[in-house]
C-alpha positions in Angstrom: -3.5 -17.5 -7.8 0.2 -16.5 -7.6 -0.8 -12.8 -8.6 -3.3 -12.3 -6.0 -0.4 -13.7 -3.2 1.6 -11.4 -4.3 -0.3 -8.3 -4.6 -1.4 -9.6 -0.8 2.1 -9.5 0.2 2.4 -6.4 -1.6 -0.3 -4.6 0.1 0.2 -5.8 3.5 2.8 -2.8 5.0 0.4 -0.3 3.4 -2.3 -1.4 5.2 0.2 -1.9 8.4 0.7 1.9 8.1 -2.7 2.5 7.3 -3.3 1.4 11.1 -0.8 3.5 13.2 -2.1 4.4 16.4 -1.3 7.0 18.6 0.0 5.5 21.7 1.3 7.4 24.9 2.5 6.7 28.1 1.9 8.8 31.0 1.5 8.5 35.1 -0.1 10.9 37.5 -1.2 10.1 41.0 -4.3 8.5 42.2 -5.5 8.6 45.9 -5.9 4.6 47.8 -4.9 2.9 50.3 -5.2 -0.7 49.5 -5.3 -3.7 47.3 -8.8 -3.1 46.9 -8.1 0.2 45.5 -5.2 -1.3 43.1 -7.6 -3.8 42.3 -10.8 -1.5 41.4 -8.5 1.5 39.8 -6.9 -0.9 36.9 -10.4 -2.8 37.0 -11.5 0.4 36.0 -9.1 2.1 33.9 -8.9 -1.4 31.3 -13.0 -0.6 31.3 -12.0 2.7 29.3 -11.9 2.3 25.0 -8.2 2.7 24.4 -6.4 1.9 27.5 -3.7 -0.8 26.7 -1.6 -1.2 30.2 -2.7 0.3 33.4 -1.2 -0.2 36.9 -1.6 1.5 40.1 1.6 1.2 42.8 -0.1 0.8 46.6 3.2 2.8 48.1 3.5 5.9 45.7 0.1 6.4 44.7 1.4 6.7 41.0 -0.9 5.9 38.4 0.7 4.2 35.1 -1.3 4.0 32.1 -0.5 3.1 28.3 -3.2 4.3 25.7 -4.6 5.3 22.3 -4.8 9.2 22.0 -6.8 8.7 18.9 -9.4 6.9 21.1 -9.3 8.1 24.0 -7.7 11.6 26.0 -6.1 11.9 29.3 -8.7 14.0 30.9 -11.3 11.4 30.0 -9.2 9.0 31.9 -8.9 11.1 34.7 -12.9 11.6 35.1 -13.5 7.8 34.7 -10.6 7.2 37.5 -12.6 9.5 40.1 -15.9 8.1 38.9 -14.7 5.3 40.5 -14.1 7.1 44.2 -10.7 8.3 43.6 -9.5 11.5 43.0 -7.0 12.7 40.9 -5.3 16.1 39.9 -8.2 16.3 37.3 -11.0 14.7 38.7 -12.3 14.4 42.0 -14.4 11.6 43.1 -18.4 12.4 44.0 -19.2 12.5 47.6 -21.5 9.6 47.6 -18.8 7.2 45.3 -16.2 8.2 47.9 -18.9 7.3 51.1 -19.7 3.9 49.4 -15.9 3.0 49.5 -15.6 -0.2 52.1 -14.1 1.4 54.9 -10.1 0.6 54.3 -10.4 2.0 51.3 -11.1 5.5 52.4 -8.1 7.4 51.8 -7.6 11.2 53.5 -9.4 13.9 51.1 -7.3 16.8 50.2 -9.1 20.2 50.3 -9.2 21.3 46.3 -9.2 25.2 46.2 
């Protein structure tokens, strides 16, 4: 019994290693207005397979996210953001997802050339 604790014990920061995960941290902005839009942006964003932290500040539009490279990538996170009805530098939100906003949460649509 002792051997097999200690060949646990032994074991346990190769398999702590064996687990490393690719984390980054990045921001970007995301059109709202409100706390709706907070509210349905990180509702969203924590939907998405490898996204540890997300937050969304009402004043500066920034978008903060945490999250797993090795599971998900940026532009991914982007797409699911404006599938949502908000646009991004990388994604813009379909016209009928935008329309289908309640009405303080439509935010002024800038022209994408």
């Amino acid at each position: 019994m002792k051997k097999i604790i200690i060949l646990l014990i032994a074991l346990c920061p190769i398999i702590g290693f064996a687990q490393k995960k690719n984390i980054q941290k990045t921001s970007f902005e995301v059109e709202g207005v409100c706390g709706m839009c907070k509210s349905r942006i990180e509702k969203k964003a924590f939907t998405i397979k490898g996204v540890k932290s997300a937050t969304w500040d009402i004043p500066t539009h920034q978008f903060s996210v945490i999250y797993d490279t090795s599971k998900v990538d940026l532009l991914h996170i982007h797409e699911e953001i404006a599938a949502a009805g908000h646009d991004t530098p990388l994604a813009t939100a379909p016209d009928d997802v935008y329309a289908n906003l309640p009405m303080c949460c439509l935010y002024e649509r800038k022209v994408k050339e």
